[in-house]
C-alpha positions in Angstrom: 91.5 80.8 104.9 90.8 77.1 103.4 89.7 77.4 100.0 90.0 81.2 99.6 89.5 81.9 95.8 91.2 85.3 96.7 94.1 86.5 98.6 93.4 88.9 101.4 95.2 91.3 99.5 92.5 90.7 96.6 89.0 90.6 99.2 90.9 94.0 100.7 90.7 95.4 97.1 87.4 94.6 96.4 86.3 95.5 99.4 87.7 98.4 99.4 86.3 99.5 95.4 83.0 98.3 96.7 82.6 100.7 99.7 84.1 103.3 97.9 81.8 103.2 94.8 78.9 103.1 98.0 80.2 106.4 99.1 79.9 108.0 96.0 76.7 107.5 95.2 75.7 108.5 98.6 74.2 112.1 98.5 73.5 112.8 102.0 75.3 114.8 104.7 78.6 114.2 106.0 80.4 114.0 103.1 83.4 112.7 104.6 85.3 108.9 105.2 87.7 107.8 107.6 90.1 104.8 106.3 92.2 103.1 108.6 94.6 101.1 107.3 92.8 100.0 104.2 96.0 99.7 102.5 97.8 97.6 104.9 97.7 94.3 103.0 98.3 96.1 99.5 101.7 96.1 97.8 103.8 99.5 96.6 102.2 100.1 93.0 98.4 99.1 94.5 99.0 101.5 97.5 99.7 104.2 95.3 97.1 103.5 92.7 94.4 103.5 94.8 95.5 107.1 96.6 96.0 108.5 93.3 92.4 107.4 92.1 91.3 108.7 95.6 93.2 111.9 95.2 92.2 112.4 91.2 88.6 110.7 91.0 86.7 110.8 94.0 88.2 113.3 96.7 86.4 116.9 96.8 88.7 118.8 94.8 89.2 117.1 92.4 85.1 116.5 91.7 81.9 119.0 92.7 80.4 116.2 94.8 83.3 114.6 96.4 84.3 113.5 99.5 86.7 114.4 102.1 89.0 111.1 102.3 90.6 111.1 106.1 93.8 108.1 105.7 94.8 106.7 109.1 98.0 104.5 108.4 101.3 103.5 110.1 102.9 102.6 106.7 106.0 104.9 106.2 105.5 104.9 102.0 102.2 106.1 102.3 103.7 109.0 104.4 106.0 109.4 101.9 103.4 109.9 99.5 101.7 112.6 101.4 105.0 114.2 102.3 105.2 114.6 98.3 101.7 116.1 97.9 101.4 118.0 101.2 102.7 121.4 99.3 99.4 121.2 97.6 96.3 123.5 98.5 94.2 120.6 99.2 96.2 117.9 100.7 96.8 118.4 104.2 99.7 115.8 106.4 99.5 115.6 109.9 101.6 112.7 112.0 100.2 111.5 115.3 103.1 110.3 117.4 102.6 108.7 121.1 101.2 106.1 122.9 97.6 106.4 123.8 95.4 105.7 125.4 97.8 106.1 128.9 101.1 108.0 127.3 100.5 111.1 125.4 99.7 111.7 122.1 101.8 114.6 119.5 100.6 116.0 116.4 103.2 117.1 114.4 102.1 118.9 110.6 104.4 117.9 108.0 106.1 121.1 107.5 107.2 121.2 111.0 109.3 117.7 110.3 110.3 119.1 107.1 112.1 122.0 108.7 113.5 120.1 111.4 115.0 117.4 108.8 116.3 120.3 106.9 118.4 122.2 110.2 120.0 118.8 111.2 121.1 118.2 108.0 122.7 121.5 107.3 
């Protein structure tokens, strides 16, 4: 963009702190977000700094009033990350594999993957 005074990765960070400040505030029913991708344009430490802050500051858990943060991503760190937290009580990993909307579509929970990784490697 011509004359952009910030990069997309910037307006994507902003953007992002402003709708998530918006969903805080907001008291009604359903408590719940969906986020698709919202990290895409993001590098490594700003990925993981704003799912911390998401896991530690606003996510239900972790405050009385929270929300329920659903993360839709094809970026392979990020499933690292919840790989590394899906042992948790509230912090749940599932993988959608497939090719909709004419192929099929597999769920697969983390732990299932986990064991899998773990027999081949034995």
């Amino acid at each position: 963009m011509p004359g952009a005074l910030l990069s997309e990765s910037y307006r994507n960070a902003v953007a992002a702190a402003i709708f998530l400040a918006a969903a805080t505030k907001h008291s009604g029913v359903p408590r719940f977000t969906v986020l698709d991708d919202v990290t895409s344009s993001f590098d490594a430490g700003d990925q993981f700094a704003l799912m911390d802050a998401v896991r530690t500051l606003l996510r239900y858990s972790a405050v009385p009033d929270g929300l329920q943060f659903i993360f839709l991503s094809h970026d392979t760190s990020l499933e690292k990350y919840s790989d590394k937290l899906n042992g948790t009580a509230d912090w749940h990993h599932q993988k959608l594999q497939g090719m909709p909307p004419k192929g099929r579509l597999m769920v697969s929970a983390q732990e299932a993957d986990r064991l899998k990784a773990q027999a081949l490697h034995t």
